[in-house]
N, C-alpha and C positions, 0 to 999 in steps of 0.2 A: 039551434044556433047554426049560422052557414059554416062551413069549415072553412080555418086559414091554415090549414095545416097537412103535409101530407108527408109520404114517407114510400121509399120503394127498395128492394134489395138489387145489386149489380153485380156480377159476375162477367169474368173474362177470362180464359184460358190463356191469353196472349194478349201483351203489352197494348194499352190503348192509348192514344195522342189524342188529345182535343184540344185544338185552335182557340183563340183566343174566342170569346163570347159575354155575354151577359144576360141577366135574365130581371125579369120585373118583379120577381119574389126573392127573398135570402134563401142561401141555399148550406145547407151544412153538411158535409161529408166526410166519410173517414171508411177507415179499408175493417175489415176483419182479420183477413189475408193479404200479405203482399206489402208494397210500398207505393208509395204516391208521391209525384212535386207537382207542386201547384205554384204557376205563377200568378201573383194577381198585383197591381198597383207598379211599386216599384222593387219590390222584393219576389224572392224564390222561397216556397219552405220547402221540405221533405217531411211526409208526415207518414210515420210507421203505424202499426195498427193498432198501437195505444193510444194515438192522438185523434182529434178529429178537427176538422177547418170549417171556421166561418165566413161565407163571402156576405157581405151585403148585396142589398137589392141594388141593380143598375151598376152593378162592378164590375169590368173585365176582367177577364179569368181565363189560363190557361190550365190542362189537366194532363200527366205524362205517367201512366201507371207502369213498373217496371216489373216486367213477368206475369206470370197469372196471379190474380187478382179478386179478390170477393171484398165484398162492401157496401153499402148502407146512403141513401142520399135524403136531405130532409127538404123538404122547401116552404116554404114561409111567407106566409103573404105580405107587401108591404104595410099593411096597416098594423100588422102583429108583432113589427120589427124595433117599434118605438123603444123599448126597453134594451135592446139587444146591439153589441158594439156597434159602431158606424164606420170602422175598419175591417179590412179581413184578418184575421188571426187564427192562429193556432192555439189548441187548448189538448189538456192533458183528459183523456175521456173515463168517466167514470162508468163503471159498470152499471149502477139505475141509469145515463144515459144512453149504453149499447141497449142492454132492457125496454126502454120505453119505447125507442124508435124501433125495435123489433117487433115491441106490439101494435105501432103504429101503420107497421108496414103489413099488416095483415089487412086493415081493414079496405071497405069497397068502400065505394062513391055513397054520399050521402049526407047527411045532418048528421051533425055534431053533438051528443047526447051531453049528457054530466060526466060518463064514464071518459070518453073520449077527451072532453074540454079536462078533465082530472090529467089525463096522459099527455094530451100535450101541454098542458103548464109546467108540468116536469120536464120537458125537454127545454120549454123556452127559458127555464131557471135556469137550469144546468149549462146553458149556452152564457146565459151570463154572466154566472158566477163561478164557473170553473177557473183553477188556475191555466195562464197562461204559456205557453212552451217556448222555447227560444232556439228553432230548428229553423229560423230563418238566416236568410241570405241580402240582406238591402243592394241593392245596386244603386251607386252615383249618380245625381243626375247632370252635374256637367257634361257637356260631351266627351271632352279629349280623357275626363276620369271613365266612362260607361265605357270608350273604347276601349283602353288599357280593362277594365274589368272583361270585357268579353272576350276579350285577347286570351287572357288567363285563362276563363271560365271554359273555354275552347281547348287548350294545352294546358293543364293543369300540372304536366313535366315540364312544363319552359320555368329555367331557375333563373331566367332574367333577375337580377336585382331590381330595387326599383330605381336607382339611378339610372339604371337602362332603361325604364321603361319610362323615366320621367324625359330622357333623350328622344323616347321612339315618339311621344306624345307631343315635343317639344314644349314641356312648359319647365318649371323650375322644379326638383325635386325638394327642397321644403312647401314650394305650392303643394305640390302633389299630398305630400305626406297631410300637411293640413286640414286639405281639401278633403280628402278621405277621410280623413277622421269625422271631421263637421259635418259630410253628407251621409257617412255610412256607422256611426257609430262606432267603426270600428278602424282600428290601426293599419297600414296595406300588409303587414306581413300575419296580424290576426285574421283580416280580410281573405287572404289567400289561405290560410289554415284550414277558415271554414267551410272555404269550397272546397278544399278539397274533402273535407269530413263528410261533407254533404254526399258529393260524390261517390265516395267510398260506400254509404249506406245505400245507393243505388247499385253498386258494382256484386256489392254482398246480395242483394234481394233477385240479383240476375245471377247470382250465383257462379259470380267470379273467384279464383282462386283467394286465398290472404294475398299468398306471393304477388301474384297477376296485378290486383287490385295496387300494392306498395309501390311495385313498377314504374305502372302505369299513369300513377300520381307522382312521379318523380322523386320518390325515398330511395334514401343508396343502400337501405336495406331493410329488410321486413322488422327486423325489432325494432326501430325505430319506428316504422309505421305503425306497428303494435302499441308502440310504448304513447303516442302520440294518442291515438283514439281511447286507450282504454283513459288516461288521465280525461281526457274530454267525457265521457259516455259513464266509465265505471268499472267496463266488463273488456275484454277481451274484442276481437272483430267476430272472432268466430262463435262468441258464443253471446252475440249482440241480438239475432233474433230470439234465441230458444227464450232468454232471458225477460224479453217482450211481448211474448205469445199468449 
């Protein structure tokens, strides 16, 4: 049987950016080491080295790995994808799928035996029946809402209220309030929480201070920034990766 399926290992000593793109196969990726945001559609995720992301075939896709880095990429031919979401998403990765795509990524160029077609059906499962993770970021697509979001996403210490930002936008602040809800799932002051959380799990993977990091994000002081991520996460900031490893 021809192969739809392939599998490579990645390594980086240092942060990698990759520009938006697309590719004519699905592509599934996740770190071992390190953190990852991926923009793809109209969302951001951050995905740690427990999750792993699925883009579809023909998706635009941005990639920002923060720090050094090791990880895993699968790609998927589009005939093979029929089963497999027709969104990009984030999923929680199971250990048979770190497993399979590690065996995956040993093999050379060739025909796809019984062994092989066994190995990747387990991947193609496990892409689509793992639970889903919810480390995303939606961005608005109105305009005058994406600017106020970029605004933020940009200064993530500006305490603008959103009365003020609904001035700076010039629309009405129950628009606004609305609007963001309806386009983004979420509320503007849940909205800004999550960026900053999001953030935060970048700032830690660069190995920013706790304090630096609380600063930085505009908390008037570190236990509250503590006390804010651990209710979101579970754990502590500082002991967000160990906990994840």
């Amino acid at each position: 049987m021809t192969s739809f399926l392939s599998a490579l290992l990645v390594q980086n000593d240092a942060g990698r950016i990759t520009a938006s793109h697309s590719h004519a196969r699905g592509q599934l990726f996740g770190a071992q080491r390190g953190l990852l945001t991926v923009g793809a559609g109209d969302s951001l995720w951050v995905v740690p080295a427990t999750h792993a992301v699925w883009v579809p075939p023909h998706c635009p896709h941005s990639l920002h790995s923060h720090g050094a880095f090791a990880g895993w990429s699968v790609y998927v031919d589009d005939a093979a994808c029929a089963g497999l979401p027709r969104q990009p998403c984030v999923m929680q990765a199971s250990g048979l799928l770190r497993e399979a795509v590690l065996r995956a990524a040993q093999w050379v160029e060739g025909e796809f035996d019984a062994a092989r077609q066994r190995v990747a059906g387990v991947i193609l499962d496990e892409v689509a029946s793992l639970p889903r993770a919810s480390l995303v970021l939606p961005m608005p697509a109105d305009a005058r809402l994406r600017r106020i979001a970029q605004a933020i996403a940009a200064d993530l210490a500006d305490k603008r209220r959103m009365e003020d930002w609904a001035a700076w936008a010039g629309m009405a602040p129950r628009t606004l309030a609305r609007r963001f809800l309806s386009e983004t799932g979420f509320s503007f002051a849940d909205w800004r929480q999550r960026a900053r959380l999001m953030r935060a799990l970048e700032m830690l993977a660069a190995q920013r201070s706790v304090t630096a990091i609380a600063l930085d994000l505009g908390y008037d002081n570190v236990s509250a920034f503590i006390a804010m991520f651990k209710r979101s996460f579970g754990v502590t900031p500082s002991r967000y990766f160990s906990e994840t490893e």
